[in-house]
C-alpha positions in Angstrom: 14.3 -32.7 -17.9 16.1 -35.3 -16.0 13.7 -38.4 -16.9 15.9 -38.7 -20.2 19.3 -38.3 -19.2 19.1 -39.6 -15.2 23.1 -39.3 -15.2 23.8 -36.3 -16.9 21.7 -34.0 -14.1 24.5 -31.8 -13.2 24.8 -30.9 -17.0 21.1 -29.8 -16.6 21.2 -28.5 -13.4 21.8 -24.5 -15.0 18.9 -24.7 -17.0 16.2 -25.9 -14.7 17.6 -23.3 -12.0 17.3 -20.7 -14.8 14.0 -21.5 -15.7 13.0 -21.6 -11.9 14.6 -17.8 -11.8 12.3 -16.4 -14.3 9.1 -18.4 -14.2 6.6 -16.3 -12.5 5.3 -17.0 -9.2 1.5 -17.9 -7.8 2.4 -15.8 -4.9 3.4 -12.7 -6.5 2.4 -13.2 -10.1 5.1 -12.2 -11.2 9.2 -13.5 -11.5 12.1 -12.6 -9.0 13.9 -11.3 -11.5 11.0 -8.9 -12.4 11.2 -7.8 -8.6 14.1 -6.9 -8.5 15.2 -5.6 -12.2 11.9 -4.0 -13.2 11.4 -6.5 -16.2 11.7 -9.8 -17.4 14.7 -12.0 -18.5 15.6 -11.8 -22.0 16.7 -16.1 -22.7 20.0 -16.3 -24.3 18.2 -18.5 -27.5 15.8 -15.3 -27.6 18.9 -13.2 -28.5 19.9 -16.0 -31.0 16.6 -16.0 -32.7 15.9 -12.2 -32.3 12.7 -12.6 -31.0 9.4 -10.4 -31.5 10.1 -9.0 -28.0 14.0 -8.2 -28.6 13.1 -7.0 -32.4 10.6 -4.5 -31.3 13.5 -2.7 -28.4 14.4 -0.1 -29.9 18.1 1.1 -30.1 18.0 3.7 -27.4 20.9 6.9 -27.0 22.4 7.4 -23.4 19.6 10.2 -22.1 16.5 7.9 -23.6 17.8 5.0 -22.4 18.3 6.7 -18.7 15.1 8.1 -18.7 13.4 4.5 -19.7 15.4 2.9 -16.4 14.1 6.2 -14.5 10.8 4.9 -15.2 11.0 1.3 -14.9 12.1 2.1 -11.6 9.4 4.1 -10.6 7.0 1.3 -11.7 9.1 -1.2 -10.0 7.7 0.0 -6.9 4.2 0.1 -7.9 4.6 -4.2 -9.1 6.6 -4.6 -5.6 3.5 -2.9 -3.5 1.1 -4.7 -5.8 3.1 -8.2 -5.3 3.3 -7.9 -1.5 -0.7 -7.0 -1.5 -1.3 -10.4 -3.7 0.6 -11.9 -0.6 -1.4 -10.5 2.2 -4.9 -11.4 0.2 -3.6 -15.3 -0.5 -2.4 -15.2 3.6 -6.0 -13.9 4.3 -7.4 -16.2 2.2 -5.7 -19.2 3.6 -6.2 -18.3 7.3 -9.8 -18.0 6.5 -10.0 -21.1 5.0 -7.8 -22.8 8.0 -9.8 -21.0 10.4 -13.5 -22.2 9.5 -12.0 -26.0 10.9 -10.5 -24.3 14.2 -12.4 -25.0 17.1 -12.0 -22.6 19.3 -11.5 -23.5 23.2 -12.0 -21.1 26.1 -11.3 -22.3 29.6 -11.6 -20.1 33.2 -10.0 -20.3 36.1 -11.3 -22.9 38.2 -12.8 -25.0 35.3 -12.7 -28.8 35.1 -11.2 -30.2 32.1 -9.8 -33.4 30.8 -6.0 -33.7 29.7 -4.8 -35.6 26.8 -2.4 -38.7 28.1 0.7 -37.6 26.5 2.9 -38.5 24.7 0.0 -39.2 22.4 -0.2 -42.6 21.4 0.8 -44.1 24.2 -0.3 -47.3 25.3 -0.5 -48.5 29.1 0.4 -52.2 28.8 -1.8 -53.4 31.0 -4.6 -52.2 28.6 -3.3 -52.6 25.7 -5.6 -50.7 22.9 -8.2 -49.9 25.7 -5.7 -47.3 27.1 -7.5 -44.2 27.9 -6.4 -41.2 25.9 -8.0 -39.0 28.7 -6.8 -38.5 32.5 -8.7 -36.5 34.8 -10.7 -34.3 35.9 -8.2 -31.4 37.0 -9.1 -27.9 38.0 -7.2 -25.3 35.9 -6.2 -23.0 38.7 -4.2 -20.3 37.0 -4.2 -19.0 33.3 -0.5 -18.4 32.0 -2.0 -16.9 28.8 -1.2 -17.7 24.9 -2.9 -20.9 25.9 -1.2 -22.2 28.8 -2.9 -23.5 31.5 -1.5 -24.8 35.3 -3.7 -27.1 36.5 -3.7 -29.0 40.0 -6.0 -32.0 40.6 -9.1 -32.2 42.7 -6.8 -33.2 45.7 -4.9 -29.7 45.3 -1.6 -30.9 44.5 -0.4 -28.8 41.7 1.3 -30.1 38.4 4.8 -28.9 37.6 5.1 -27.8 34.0 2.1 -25.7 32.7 0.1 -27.2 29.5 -1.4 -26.2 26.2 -4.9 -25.6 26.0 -4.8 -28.0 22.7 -4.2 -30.6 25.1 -7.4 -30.2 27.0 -11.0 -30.6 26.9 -14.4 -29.2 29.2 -15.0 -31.9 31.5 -18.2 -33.5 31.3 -19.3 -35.3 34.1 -20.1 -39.5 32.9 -23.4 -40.9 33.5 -22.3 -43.3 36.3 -20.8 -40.4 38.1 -24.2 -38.3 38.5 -26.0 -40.9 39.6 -23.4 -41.8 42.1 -24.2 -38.2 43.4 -28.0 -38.1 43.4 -27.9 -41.4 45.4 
């Protein structure tokens, strides 16, 4: 809408936020004004025009007309429950979906593990792009839960400020090191 007259937005601003009011969501399938009134907008040109769907209203008396809202109301409801299950299924859907790339991680007490040198993307001058983005091995001495972890390093000094367990990875010892042991 704005493309044709870039200056004269504010002059358009009432029609696109009207249109946004009653255009029916993905979420819900359905408009927020049909929420919350029970039915859909009638557009001002519609009463202009006298469109199929105002022609065919029928002039209702004070007890029909009552007894329409009555029921409208009653199947508001019904379209409110049935919008908020559309919801849920598209949440469901979309936590499947994220899930199937999730990765899950469990550590234990007492478990070596890498941690991520943060803040990530650092660099350590001295090595310039070579910097490692791993420091370790610590031992994860106590779990904190939701995913925090307090580690202390092989000396047993502890670290202050606990860490998330996105932060951390199963320690795998490097080639050089087990042969360093057998020998």
């Amino acid at each position: 809408m704005i493309e044709e007259k870039p200056r004269a937005w504010h002059d358009l601003l009432p029609e696109a936020l009207w249109a946004y009011r009653i255009s029916k969501r993905s979420a819900t399938d359905t408009s927020p004004h049909a929420l919350t009134y029970g039915h859909d907008d009638i557009v001002p040109m519609e009463l202009k025009v006298r469109s199929l769907r105002v022609a065919e209203q029928p002039g209702q008396e004070g007890k029909d007309y009552a007894q329409a809202m009555a029921q409208e109301s009653e199947d508001l409801e019904q379209s409110r429950f049935d919008a908020y299950n559309l919801m849920q299924a598209q949440k469901q859907i979309a936590a499947r979906a994220y899930n199937r790339k999730v990765k899950q991680k469990t550590f234990a007490e007492g478990d070596l593990v890498w941690r991520a040198v943060l803040p990530i993307g650092i660099k350590d001058p001295r090595f310039g792009k070579f910097s490692p983005n791993w420091e370790g091995p610590f031992i994860i001495e106590r779990i904190l839960g939701r995913c925090a972890f307090q580690l202390r390093n092989r000396d047993g000094e502890w670290h202050d400020l606990p860490i998330n367990g996105q932060y951390l990875k199963k320690y795998t010892p490097s080639l050089w090191e087990t042969t360093e042991k057998e020998c």
